[in-house]
C-alpha positions, -999 to +999 in steps of 0.1 A: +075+400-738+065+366-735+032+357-749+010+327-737-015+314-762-037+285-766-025+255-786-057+231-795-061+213-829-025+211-838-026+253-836-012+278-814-039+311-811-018+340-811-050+366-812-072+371-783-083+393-756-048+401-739-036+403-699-005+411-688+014+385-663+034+402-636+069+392-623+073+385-585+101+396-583+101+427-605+061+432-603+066+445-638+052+425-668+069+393-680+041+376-701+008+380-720-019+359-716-036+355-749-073+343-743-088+334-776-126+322-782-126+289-785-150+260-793-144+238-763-170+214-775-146+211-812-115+209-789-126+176-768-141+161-799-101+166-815-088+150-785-112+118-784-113+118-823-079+123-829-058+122-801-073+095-783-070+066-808-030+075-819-024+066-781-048+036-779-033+024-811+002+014-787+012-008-756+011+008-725+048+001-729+051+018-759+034+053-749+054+053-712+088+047-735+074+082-750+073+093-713+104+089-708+117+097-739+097+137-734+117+133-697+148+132-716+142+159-741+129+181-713+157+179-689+177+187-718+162+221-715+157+223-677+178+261-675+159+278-694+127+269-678+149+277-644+150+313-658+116+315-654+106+304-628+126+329-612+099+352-620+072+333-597+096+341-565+111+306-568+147+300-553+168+277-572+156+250-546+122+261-551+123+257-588+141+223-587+113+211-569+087+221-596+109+218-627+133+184-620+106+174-593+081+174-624+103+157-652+119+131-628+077+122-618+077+114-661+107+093-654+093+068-623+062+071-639+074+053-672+094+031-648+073+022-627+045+013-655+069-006-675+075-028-646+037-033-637+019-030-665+012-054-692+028-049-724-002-043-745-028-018-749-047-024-720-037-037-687-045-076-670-052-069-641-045-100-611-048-138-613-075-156-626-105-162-606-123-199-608-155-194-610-168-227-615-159-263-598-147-278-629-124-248-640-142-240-670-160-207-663-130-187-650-128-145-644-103-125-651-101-083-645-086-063-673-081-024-676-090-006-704-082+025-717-111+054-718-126+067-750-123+101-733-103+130-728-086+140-693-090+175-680-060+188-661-067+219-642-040+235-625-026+249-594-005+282-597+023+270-573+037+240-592+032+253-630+055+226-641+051+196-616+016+201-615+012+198-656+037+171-661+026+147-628-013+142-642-005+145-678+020+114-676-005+090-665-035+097-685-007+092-716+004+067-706-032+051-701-041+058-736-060+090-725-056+125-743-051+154-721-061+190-721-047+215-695-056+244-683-029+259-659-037+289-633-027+321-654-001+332-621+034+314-635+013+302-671+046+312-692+065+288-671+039+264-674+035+273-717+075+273-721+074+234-712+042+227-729+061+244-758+090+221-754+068+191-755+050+200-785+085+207-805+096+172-793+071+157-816+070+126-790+032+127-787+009+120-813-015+150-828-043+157-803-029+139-775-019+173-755-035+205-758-032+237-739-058+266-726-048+300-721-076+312-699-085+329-666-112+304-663-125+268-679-155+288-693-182+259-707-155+234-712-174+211-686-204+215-707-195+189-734-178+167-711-190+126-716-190+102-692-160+087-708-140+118-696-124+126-665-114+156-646-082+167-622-083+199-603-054+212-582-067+245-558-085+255-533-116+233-519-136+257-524-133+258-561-124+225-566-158+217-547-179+244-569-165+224-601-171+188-588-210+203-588-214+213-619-243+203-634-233+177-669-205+162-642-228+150-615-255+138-646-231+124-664-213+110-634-182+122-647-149+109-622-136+144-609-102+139-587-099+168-567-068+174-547-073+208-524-052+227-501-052+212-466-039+221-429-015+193-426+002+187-396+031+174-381+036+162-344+067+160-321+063+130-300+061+130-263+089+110-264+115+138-274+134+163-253+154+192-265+189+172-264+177+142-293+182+140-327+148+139-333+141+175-316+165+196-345+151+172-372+113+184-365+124+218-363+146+216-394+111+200-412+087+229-396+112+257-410+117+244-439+082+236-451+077+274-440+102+288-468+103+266-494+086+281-522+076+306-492+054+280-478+031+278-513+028+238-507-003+225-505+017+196-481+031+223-462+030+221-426+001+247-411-003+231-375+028+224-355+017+203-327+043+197-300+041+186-263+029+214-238+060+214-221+084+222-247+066+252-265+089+273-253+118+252-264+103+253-300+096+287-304+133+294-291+147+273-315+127+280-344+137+315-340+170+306-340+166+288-373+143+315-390+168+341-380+189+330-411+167+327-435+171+356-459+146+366-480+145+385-511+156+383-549+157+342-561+188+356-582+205+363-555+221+330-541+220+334-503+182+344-505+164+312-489+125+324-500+116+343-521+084+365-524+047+349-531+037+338-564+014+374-568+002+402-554-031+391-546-019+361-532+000+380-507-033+398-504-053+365-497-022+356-470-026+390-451-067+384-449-062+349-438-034+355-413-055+388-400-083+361-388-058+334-373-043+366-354-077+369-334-074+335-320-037+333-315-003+352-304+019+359-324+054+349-312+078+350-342+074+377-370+049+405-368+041+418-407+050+413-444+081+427-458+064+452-483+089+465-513+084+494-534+103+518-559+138+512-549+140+500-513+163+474-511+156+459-478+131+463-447+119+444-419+084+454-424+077+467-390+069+500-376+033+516-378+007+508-410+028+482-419+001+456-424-009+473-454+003+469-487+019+501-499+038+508-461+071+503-465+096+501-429+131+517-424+152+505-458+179+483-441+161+469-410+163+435-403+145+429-369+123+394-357+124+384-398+162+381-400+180+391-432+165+408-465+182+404-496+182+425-521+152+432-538+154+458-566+121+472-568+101+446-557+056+450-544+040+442-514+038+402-520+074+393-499+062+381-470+085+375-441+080+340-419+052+339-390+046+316-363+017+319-346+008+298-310-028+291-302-030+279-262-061+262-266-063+246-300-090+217-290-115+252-284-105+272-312-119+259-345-099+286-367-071+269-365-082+240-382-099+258-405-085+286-420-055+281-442-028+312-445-008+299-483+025+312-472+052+310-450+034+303-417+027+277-389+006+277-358+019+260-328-007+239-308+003+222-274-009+192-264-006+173-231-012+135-241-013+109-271-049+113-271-048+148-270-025+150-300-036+126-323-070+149-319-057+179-327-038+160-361-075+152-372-095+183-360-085+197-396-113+167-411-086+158-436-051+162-454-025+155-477+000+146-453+004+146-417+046+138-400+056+123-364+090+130-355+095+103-323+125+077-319+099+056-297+084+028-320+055+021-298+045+059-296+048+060-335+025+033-336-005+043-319-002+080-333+005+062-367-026+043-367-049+068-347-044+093-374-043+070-404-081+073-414-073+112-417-045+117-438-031+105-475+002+102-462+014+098-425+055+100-424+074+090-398+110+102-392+136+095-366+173+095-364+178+064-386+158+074-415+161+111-412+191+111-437+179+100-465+143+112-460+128+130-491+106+155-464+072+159-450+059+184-479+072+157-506+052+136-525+067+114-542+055+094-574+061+062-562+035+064-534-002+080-536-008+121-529-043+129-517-065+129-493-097+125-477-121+155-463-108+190-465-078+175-487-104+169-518-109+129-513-086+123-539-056+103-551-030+108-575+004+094-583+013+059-566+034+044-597+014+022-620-018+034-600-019+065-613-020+050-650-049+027-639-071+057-624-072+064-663-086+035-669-119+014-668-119-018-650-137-041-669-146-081-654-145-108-679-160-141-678-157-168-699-136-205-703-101-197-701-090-203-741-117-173-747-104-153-724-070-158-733-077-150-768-094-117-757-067-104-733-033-119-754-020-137-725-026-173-715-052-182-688-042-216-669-066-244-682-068-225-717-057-250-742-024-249-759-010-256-796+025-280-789+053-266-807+071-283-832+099-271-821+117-264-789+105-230-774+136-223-763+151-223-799+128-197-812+134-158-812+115-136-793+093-127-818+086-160-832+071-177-797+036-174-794+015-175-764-001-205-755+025-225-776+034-256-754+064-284-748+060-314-728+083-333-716+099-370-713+088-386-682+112-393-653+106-415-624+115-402-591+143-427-572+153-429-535+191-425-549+174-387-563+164-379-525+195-389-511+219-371-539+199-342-536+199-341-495+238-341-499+242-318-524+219-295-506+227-299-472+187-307-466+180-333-446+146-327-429+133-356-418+099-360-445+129-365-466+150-389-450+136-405-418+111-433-428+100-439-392+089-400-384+077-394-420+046-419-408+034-394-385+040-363-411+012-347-434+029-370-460+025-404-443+056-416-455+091-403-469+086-376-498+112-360-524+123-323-517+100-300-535+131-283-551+146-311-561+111-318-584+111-285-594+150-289-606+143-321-620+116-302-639+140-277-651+162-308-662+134-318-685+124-283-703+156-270-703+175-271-741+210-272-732+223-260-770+227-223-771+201-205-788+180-174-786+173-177-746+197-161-729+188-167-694+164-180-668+156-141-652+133-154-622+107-173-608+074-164-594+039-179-582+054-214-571+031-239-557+041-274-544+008-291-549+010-326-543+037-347-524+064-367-550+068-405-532+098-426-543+085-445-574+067-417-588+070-404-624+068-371-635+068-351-666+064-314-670+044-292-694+062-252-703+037-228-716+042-196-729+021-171-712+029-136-719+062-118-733+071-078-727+095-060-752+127-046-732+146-019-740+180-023-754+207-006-734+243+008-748+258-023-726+236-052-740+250-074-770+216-080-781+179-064-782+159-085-763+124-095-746+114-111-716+087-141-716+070-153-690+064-191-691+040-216-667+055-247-654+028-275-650+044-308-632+025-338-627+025-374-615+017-408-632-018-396-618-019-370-639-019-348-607-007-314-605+028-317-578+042-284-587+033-251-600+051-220-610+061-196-638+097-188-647+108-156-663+134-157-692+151-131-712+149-140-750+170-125-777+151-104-805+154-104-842+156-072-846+158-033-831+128-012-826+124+023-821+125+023-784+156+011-783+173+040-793+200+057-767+184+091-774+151+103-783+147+123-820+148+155-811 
């Protein structure tokens, strides 16, 4: 028997008051949920005291490289966890979804803040602001990591995704965690936090676990430097966002509910397109995967009035081979729901849509007891839990795989069709979690970019339409409504990662119903950790304070050539300026040929008079090669190459006669990871490029990016984490 105990303060709590976890599949026991009394008020201080300055101690670069590092050591281990979740009615494609789904989110979401992020503890945030005329009261936003500790509690569909997507984040933000997961699928949920613990990635008190029906007081000694994430139902979610010491203390609470997402057929499609199987396809499969437990799954199917019937045909068609049963067995498609009160809650839920609708595909659960093997879950009293049909049957729900002795929480797929859904407020209310949709016909645009936003708010909302101008006034008329609006036709369809998919590039939340929320979107997700702070100040202060050089800041000249130094040894702020070089006619004409540029500012005297310039001007490339010309070391040394160039600005026209010279500044450097194909470890820095005229006049503008070889190894660059 698998027991699941708290770990808090470097301990796991193996005695407590003990509840047996049931197997969906087996609805015999599987796990032990071991609640133990805890001092919640002891645990946070551990994770702000302890936990919380081991993280803030690194770069934001350093703690997503343990990210991604704990992806690594986790995917290492992915079958085992695959074993289990077998036991919360998860397919194989159900479980990839929560269990790869989850570790590749740790993957982008290292990625992705690596890429974004500064390399230091805290993030600089944007350009510099001028805040004065003469340039010497400047702003300049930075992010800062929280003294607090995140609170991550948990959704019972996703044990794994839904741990490993917030906990990344707030690590790699500087921000300890402590999660709580629902106690339906905890041991698949304690397995991985195991696995994370024995990596010995993270520091002490930077992840702790609660094995608890419920968050008891925890939200009583919650600060204001603390944050909270809940994953549920709204109306939970809604009852914890009002708890007393988080509205006083104004405590950030992101709550992402369930919502009655929708997806629309465009008016545009008839039965013979592409785009008419694709929508279908979507609806059926957002149905059955993980038996439609998805909070993005697709409740209200709204399609055109006249091709209800063509729908319901054809999703029948498709529903007809879905076979549900036993995950082990490898032609089941769905298995059952997570519990059996959950497949209580879906039979109350679909009992109220029922009054307001027809039902025109499926009819009752598939209810398993003992040693039936197989039923369609018709015939009389079915509707109740302990009625099993005729062992064998198969009937509107298609095939039934074997199920061993299996309860009452195998639900077999509805569709329901409400004929006036702009009159019947149930269906944008009540939300059946399992495999169900309700079709609602609509006769116009208007009509069904109403019906998409009746539901006041959710996750995710599709448009299947190959008509661009159709996608774009549905687009935008249900933007305000929805976190997510994805549209699909024949040329994206194929590598499209689905309508119930969020993915951790892009934001997941929503407004309204859907919790008014956000999570994920890459480097966002780090930065909702984080505090947003507005400095002021002349730019050599502030470029002391945030380790990165302000424009206008001033600079220390090197005594010797930047581009000779390692990595390591350039400093930011450290300067070179240049020779001077006076800018020829001969230089505009050899460039023009080399180029193939002849516009006429450059060449024709006469039509130059009436330009912005007055008269003939050099290329701006040409200055900003002839700048490169002058910075550049040609000897070989510890810059390996130029890697870029952003932020350029031709300021000021260069006339014939001119003379220019050019000022390199190093302005901030990131640490890159050494790969098994590199010849040397190596950083980048990132250097402004200041040219000016005999004037002293800014011309040109820009920074280039160059990759500089290190000194020595670190720990990050190691192929493999220590496991």
């Amino acid at each position: 028997m698998i027991r699941v105990p708290s770990y808090t303060q470097g301990t796991w709590h193996n005695e407590g008051a003990e509840t047996e976890l049931y197997s969906a599949i087996t609805q015999e026991p599987i796990a032990t949920l071991i609640e133990t009394n805890l001092n919640y008020s002891d645990i946070c201080t551990y994770a702000r005291e302890k936990g919380g300055p081991a993280l803030r101690a690194m770069t934001i670069h350093e703690r997503a490289f343990r990210i991604k590092f704990l992806a690594r050591y986790l995917i290492a281990r992915k079958e085992e966890f695959y074993t289990l979740s077998t036991h919360t009615g998860a397919t194989r494609r159900d479980s990839w979804i929560d269990i790869e789904g989850g570790i590749g989110t740790l993957f982008t979401l290292s990625s992705k803040a690596r890429q974004e992020l500064s390399d230091l503890p805290f993030h600089v945030e944007g350009s510099v602001q001028r805040l004065s005329r003469g340039g010497t009261f400047v702003g300049q936003h930075i992010c800062v990591p929280k003294h607090g500790v995140a609170i991550h509690i948990n959704a019972f569909n996703f044990p794994v995704w839904g741990m490993l997507e917030k906990m990344a984040p707030a690590i790699i933000a500087g921000m300890p965690c402590i999660v709580k997961p629902s106690p339906v699928g905890s041991y698949l949920a304690h397995a991985v936090f195991s696995a994370i613990i024995e990596s010995g990635l993270l520091p002490d008190g930077a992840v702790q676990f609660l094995a608890a029906d419920k968050p008891g007081d925890l939200l009583d000694h919650l600060i204001s430097q603390d944050s909270i994430a809940f994953t549920g139902s709204a109306h939970t979610g809604l009852k914890l966002k009002a708890h007393p010491n988080v509205i006083a203390r104004n405590i950030p609470f992101n709550l992402e509910a369930d919502s009655l997402n929708g997806s629309i057929l465009g008016p545009d499609v008839t039965p013979d397109m592409e785009e008419f199987g694709l929508f279908v396809r979507e609806v059926v499969s957002e149905m059955t995967v993980k038996s439609g437990q998805k909070c993005t799954a697709i409740r209200r199917t709204i399609v055109p009035e006249d091709l209800v019937e063509d729908i319901i045909e054809a999703m029948r068609a498709r529903l007809e081979t879905v076979v549900a049963g036993d995950p082990h067995d490898a032609s089941v498609k769905m298995g059952p729901l997570a519990s059996r009160e959950q497949g209580q809650r879906f039979r109350e839920q679909m009992s109220r849509l029922e009054e307001v609708t027809d039902t025109v595909y499926g009819s009752s659960f598939l209810g398993f007891r003992g040693d039936a093997r197989a039923t369609s879950g018709h015939g009389e009293g079915s509707g109740n839990a302990g009625d099993v049909g005729d062992a064998g049957e198969v009937g509107d729900a298609g095939e039934v795989g074997d199920m061993g002795a299996v309860g009452s929480s195998l639900m077999e797929p509805r569709v329901l069709l409400c004929r006036t859904p702009l009159e019947v407020d149930e269906v944008h209310t009540i939300e059946a979690f399992g495999p169900m949709t309700t079709i609602l016909p609509y006769k116009t645009i208007d009509e069904a970019i109403r019906l998409a936003n009746r539901a006041e708010g959710s996750l995710v909302c599709s448009l299947f339409t190959n008509d661009d101008d159709v996608a774009r006034e549905i687009t935008l008329g249900c933007a305000p409504w929805h976190g997510r609006f994805m549209v699909i036709n024949r040329d994206s369809a194929g590598e499209s990662t689905g309508h119930g998919s969020p993915m951790p590039h892009m934001v997941h939340g929503g407004p309204g119903r859907a919790g008014g929320g956000e999570e994920l979107g890459g480097a966002r997700s780090v930065l909702h950790h984080m505090q947003r702070v507005a400095l002021q100040g002349s730019p050599t202060t502030l470029s002391h304070i945030v380790q990165q050089y302000i424009r206008g800041a001033k600079t220390n000249d090197s005594g010797v050539h930047p581009f000779r130094k390692y990595f390591e040894d350039v400093q930011i702020g450290e300067s070179l300026t240049t020779h001077r070089r006076t800018i020829t006619e001969a230089d505009i004409t050899l460039f023009g040929g080399l180029s193939g540029d002849y516009f006429y500012a450059h060449f024709d005297e006469i039509a130059a008079k009436d330009s912005l310039f007055g008269r003939r001007v050099a290329h701006g490339y040409f200055v900003l090669s002839a700048a490169a010309g002058m910075f550049v070391d040609p000897a070989p040394g510890p810059v390996l190459l130029n890697y870029g160039l952003e932020e350029l600005r031709f300021t000021a026209p260069v006339y014939p006669g001119d003379t220019i010279q050019t000022k390199l500044i190093a302005r901030r450097k990131t640490n890159r990871q050494q790969r098994e194909t590199d010849r040397y470890p190596y950083g980048m820095i990132w250097w402004d490029v200041e040219v000016r005229n005999q004037d002293d006049t800014l011309v040109a503008e820009y920074t280039i990016l160059t990759l500089v070889r290190r000194r020595e190894a670190l720990p990050m660059d190691e192929p493999e984490p220590p496991l």
